[in-house]
NUKOL-59713 format. One record per residue: x, z, y of N, C-alpha, C in turn. Coordinates in pm, whole numbers, padded with zeros to 5 digits, always signed. Last residue first. Layout:
N
XZYXZYXZY ...
//
This chain:
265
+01776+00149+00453+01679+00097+00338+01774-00005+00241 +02048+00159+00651+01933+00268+00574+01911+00269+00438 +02027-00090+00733+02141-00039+00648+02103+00093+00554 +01792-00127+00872+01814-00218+00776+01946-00182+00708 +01879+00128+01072+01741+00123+00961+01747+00018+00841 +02064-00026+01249+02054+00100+01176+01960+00118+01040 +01877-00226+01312+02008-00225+01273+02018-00188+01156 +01695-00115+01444+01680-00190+01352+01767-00230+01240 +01864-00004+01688+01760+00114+01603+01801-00009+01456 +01973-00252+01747+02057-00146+01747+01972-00064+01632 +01710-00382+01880+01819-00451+01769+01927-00318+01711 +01614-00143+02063+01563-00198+01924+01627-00284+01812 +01815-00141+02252+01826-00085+02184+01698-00113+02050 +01793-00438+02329+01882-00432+02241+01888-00298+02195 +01460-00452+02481+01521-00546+02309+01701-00480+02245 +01305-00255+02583+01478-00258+02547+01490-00295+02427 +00990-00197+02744+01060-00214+02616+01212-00310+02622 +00954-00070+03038+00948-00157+02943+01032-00138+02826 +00928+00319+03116+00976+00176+03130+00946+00073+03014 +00793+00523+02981+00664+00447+03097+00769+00299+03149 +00955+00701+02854+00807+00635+02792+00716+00544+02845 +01282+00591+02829+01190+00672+02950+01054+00580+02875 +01556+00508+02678+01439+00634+02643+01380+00673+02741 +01646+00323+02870+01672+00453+02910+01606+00563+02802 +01392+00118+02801+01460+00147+02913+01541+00277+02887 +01212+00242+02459+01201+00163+02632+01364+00169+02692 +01266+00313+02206+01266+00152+02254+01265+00146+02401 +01186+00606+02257+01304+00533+02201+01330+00416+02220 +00870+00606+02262+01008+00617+02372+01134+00593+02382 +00812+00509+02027+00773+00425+02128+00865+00430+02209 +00753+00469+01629+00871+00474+01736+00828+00399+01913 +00654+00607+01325+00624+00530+01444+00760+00576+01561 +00785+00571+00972+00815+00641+01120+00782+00520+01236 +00787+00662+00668+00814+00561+00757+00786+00633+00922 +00788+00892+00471+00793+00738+00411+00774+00620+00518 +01091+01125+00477+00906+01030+00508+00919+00944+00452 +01327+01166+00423+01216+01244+00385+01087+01199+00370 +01502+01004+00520+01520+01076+00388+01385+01120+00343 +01358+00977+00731+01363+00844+00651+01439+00870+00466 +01512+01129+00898+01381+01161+00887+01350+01043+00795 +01800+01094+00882+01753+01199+00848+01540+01222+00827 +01814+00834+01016+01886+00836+00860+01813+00993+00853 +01735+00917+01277+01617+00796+01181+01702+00873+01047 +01868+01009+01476+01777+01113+01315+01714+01051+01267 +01982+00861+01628+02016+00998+01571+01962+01053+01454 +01754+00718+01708+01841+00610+01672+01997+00767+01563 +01461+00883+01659+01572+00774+01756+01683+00729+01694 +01116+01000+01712+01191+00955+01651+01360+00842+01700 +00920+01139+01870+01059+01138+01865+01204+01097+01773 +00681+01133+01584+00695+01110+01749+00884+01171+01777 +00588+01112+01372+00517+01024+01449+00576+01024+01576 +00653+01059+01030+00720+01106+01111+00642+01003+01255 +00438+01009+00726+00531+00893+00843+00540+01015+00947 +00368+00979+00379+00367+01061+00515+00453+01012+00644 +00187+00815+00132+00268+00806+00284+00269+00944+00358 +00108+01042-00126+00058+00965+00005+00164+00934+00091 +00201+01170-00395+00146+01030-00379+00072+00970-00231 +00276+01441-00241+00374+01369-00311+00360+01213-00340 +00210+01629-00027+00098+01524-00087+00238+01426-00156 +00368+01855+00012+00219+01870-00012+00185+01724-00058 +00600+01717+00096+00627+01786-00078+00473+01820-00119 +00504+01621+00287+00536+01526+00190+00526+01635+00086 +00528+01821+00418+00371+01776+00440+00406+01685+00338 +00752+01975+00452+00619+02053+00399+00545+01958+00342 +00883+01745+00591+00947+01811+00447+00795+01882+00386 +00783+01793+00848+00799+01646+00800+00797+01657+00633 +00854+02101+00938+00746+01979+00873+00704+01899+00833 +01157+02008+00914+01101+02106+00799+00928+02071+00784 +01214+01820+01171+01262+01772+00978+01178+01865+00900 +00984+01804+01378+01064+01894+01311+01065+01831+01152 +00946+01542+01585+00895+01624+01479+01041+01733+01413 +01083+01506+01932+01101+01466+01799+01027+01571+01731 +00874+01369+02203+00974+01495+02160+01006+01509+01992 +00703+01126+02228+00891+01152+02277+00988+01264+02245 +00472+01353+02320+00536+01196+02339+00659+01210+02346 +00529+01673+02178+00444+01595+02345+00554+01423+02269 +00549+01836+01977+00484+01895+02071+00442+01772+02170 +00566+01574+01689+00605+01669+01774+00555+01718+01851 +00380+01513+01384+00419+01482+01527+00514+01632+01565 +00305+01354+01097+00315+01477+01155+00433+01476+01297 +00032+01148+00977+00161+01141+01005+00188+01326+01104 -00105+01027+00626-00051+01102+00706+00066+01115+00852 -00274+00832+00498-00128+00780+00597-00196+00948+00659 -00575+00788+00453-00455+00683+00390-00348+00736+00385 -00800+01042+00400-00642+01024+00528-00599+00901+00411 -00997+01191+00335-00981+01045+00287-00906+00998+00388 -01078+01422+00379-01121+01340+00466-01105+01225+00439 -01052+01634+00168-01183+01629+00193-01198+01520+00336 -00743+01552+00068-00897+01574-00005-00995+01579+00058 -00619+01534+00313-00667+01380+00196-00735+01397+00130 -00628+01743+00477-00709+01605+00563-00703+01458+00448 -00601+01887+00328-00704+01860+00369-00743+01779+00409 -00278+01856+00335-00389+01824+00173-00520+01803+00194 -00282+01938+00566-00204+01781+00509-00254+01765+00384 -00306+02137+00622-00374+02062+00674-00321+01923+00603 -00103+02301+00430-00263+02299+00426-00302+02202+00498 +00114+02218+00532+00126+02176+00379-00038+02186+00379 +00081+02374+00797+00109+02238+00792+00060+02148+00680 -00148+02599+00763-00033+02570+00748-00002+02429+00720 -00405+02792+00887-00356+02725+00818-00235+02669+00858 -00514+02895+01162-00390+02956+01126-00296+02892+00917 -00664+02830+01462-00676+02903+01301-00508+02853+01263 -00620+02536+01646-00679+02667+01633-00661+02702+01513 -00329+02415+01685-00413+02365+01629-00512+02511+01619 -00245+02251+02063-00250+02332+01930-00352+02401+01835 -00143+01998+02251-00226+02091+02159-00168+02129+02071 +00055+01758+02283-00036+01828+02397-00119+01931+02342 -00014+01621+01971+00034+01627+02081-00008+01719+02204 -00154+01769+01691-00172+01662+01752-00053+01694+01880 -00091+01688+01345-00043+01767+01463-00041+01789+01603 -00205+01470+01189-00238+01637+01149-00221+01731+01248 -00319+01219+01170-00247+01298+01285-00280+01397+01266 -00375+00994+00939-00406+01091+01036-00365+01151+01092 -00475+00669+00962-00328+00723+00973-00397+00846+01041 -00636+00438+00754-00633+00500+00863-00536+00632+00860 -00613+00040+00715-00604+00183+00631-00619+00357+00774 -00872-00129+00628-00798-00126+00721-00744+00026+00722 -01047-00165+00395-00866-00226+00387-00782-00212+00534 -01300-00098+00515-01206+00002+00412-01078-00053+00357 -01455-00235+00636-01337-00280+00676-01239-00118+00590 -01779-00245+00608-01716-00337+00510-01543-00333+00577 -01905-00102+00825-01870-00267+00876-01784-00297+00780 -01933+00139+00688-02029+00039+00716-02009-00110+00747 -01650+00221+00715-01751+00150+00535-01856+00066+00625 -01618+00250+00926-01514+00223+00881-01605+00149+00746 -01831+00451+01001-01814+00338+01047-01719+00252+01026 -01713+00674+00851-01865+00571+00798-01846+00491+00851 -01506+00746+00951-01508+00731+00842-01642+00634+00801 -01586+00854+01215-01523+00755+01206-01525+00676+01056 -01783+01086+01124-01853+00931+01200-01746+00856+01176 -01606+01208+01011-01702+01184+00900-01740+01056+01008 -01410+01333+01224-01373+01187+01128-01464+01160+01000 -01398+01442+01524-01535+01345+01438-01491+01257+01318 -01265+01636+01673-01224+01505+01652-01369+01511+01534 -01240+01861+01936-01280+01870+01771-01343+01714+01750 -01088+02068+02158-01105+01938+02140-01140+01936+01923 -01102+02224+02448-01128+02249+02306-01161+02096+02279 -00904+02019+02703-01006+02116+02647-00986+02147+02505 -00681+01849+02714-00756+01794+02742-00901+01883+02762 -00477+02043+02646-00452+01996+02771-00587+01946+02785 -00597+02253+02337-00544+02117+02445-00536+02139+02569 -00673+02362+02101-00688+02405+02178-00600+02304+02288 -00848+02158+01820-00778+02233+01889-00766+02267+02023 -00953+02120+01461-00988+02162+01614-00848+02245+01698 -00944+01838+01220-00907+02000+01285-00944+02008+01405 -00901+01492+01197-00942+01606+01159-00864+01796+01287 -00767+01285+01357-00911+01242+01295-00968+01415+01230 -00591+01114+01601-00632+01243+01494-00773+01248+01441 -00503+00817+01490-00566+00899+01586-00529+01033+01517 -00408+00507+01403-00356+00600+01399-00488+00726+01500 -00496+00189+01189-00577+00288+01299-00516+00412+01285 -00462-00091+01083-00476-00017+01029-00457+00083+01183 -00446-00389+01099-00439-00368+00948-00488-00200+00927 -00777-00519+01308-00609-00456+01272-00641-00417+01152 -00933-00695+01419-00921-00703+01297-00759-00648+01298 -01099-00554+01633-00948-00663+01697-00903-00717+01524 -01304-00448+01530-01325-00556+01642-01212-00633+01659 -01188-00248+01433-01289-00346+01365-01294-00447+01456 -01010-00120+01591-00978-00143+01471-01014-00249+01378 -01286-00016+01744-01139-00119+01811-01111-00155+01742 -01367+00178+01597-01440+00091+01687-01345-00081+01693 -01153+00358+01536-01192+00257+01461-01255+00157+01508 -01122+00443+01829-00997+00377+01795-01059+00298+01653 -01388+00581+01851-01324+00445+01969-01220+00372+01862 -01336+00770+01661-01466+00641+01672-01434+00552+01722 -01115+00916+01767-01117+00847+01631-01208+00766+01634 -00983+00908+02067-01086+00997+02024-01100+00848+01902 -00798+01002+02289-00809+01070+02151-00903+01056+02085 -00652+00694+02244-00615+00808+02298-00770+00841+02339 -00688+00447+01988-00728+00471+02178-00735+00660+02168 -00479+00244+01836-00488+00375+01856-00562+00393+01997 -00367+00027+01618-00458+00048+01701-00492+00171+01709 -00180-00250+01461-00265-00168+01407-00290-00091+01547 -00034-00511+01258-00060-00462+01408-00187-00349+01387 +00222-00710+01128+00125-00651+01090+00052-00577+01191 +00322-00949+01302+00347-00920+01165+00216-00804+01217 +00312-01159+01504+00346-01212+01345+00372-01113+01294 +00117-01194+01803+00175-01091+01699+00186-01168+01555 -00030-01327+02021+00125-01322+01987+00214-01252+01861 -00247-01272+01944-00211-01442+01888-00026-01421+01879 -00298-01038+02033-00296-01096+01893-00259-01166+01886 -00382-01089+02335-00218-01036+02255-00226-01061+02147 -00620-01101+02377-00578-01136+02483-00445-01142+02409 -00718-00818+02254-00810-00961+02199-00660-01088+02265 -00612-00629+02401-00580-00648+02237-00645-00817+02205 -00741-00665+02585-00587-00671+02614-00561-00666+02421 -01040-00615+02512-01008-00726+02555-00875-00779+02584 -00978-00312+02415-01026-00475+02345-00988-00593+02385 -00955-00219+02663-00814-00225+02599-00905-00316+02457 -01156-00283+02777-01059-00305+02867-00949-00294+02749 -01396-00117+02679-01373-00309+02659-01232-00320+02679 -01239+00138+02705-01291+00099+02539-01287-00098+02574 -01314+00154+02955-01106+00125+02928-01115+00123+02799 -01539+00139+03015-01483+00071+03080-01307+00036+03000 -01690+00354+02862-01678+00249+02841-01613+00117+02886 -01413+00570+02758-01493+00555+02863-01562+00404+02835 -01370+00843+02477-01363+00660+02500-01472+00619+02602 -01330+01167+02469-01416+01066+02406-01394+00921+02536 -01085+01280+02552-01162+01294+02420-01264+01260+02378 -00869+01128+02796-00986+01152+02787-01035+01205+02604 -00646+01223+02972-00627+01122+02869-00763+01200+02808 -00496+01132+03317-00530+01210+03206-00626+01155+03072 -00404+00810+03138-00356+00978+03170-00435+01036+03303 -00304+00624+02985-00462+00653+03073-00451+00777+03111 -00106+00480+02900-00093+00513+03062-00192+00602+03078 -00189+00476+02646-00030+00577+02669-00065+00601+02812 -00326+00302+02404-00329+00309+02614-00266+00462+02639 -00146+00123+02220-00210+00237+02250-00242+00271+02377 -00093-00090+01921-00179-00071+02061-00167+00078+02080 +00196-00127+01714+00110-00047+01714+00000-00048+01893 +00372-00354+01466+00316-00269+01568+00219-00251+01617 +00569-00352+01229+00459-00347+01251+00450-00293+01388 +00912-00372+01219+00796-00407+01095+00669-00421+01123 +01147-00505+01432+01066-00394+01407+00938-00448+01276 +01303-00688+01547+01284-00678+01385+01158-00531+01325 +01370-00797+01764+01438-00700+01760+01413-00645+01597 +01127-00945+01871+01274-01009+01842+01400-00972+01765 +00935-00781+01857+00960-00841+01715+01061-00923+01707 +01032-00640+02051+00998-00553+01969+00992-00638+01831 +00979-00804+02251+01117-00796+02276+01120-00698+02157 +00709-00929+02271+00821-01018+02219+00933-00957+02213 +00606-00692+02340+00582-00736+02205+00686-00869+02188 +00633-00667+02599+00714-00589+02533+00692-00647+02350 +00554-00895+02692+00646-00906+02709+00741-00800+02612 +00290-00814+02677+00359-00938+02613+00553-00926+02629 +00256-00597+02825+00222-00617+02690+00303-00739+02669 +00291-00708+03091+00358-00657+03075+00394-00660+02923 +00073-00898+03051+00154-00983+03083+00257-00860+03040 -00187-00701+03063-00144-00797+02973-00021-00854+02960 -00116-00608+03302-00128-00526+03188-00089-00626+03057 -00167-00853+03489-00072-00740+03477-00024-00655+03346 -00493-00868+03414-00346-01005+03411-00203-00935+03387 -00664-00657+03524-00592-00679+03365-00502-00780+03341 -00449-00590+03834-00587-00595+03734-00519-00641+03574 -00294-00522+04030-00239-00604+03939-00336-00642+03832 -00475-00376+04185-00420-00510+04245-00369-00589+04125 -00492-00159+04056-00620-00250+04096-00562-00379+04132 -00349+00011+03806-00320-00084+03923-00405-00214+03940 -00520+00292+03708-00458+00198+03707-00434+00080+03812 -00432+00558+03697-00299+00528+03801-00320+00382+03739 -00716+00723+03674-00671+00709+03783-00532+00602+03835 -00902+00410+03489-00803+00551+03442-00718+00591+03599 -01043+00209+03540-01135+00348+03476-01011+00472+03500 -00855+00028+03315-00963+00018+03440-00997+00182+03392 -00528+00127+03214-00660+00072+03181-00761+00107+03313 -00223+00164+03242-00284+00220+03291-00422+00151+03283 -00051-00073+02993-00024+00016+03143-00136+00080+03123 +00018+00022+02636-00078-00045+02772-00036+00027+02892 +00242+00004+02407+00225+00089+02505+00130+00019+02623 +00330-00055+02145+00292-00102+02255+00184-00014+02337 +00594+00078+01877+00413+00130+01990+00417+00004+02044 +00640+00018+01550+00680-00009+01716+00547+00016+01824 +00709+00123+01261+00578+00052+01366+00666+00106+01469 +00914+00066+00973+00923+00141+01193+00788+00059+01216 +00871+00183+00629+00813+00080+00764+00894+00125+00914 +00978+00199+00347+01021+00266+00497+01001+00180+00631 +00904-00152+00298+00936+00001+00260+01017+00077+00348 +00646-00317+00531+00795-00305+00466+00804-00186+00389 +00430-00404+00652+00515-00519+00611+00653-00491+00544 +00183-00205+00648+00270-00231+00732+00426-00315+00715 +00038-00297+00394-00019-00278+00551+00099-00260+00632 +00170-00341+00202+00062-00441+00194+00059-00428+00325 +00397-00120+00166+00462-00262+00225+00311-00373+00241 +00206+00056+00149+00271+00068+00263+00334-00071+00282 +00082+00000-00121+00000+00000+00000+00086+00000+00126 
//
């Protein structure tokens, strides 16, 4: 299943990162969706020049970053996904910041291979008390017949923490027995800040037959170490400019990462 949906063993999905979507305070009226798009492109050519395996939509700019999907920046990042596909040759998959319905929503509509969010647990956030819906996402996933589009859960979420007092290895069995997680992945505290090797370690030795993928801080330092352990790893801040999360994407440190990784595997 991992080389069917994301094109390799020990996959890198590569983010694409959206500017700032209609609706969202810093987005740029003047540059309207032409802008956004155009940026997008640009980083997607410099991400599959560079060899990356799969990549990934996400509106990263919309900040502050909403728990349920406005209808304005739900079309708006459809329509920048609709608008970019053509450019994409390998596998591509879809995330709308935070909220799991939207991001399957999307999932179905842009025909991606496969949908990262958090989808289970309640927590205490930047955004509020926040408690994710993954029985609705989940149906709407069967209903529209698209159960090959696989879905990636986010046990840890970013910006939050998780209420109650279960344990990494616990939420990571839960969220495959009683939610039907494809793809585990276990994060760090904020965008860009690397997962801890020992969670990474818990949540695999808990589900021994599922992907588990390392989701955030991942770099060019601890790929050979987190790639011991997982079974693949999303990568955004690392690729830009400088490691800065909001510059464009840096074709040569991606040739470099890729590098690395193709000596790896």
């Amino acid at each position: 299943m991992i080389e069917t949906t994301f094109g390799s063993r020990k996959p890198i999905i590569a983010m694409i990162h959206l500017a700032p979507l209609p609706g969202s305070p810093l987005y740029d009226k003047d540059g309207g969706m032409q802008k956004i798009v155009d940026l997008a492109a640009a980083d997607i050519e410099a991400l599959q020049a560079g060899g990356v395996d799969a990549v990934m939509f996400g509106n990263e700019g919309d900040r502050p970053y909403l728990l349920k999907a406005s209808p304005q920046s739900l079309a708006a990042m459809s329509f920048a996904v609709g608008e970019l596909k053509r450019l994409i040759k390998i596998p591509f998959g879809v995330n709308y910041l935070w909220d799991p319905v939207a991001s399957v929503s999307l999932g179905i509509a842009s025909g991606a291979r496969f949908v990262r969010e958090i989808f289970t647990g309640v927590y205490d956030s930047d955004m509020g008390i926040w408690a994710p819906d993954a029985a609705t996402a989940l149906r709407l996933r069967a209903d529209c017949n698209r159960t090959d589009m696989k879905l990636m859960f986010n046990i840890n979420a970013e910006f939050a923490s998780p209420m109650g007092d279960r344990s990494i290895a616990a939420r990571a069995k839960s969220a495959v027995f009683s939610s039907l997680a494809d793809v585990v992945l276990v994060s760090g505290p904020m965008t860009g800040q690397a997962v801890e090797t020992a969670n990474l370690k818990l949540a695999k030795d808990a589900l021994p037959d599922t992907p588990v993928f390392a989701n955030t801080g991942v770099n060019i330092d601890n790929v050979a170490d987190i790639l011991k352990i997982g079974d693949g790893a999303v990568v955004g801040t690392h690729f830009k400019i400088g490691g800065d999360t909001w510059k464009p994407v840096d074709g040569e440190r991606v040739k470099r990462f890729m590098d690395k990784v193709g000596k790896i595997r």
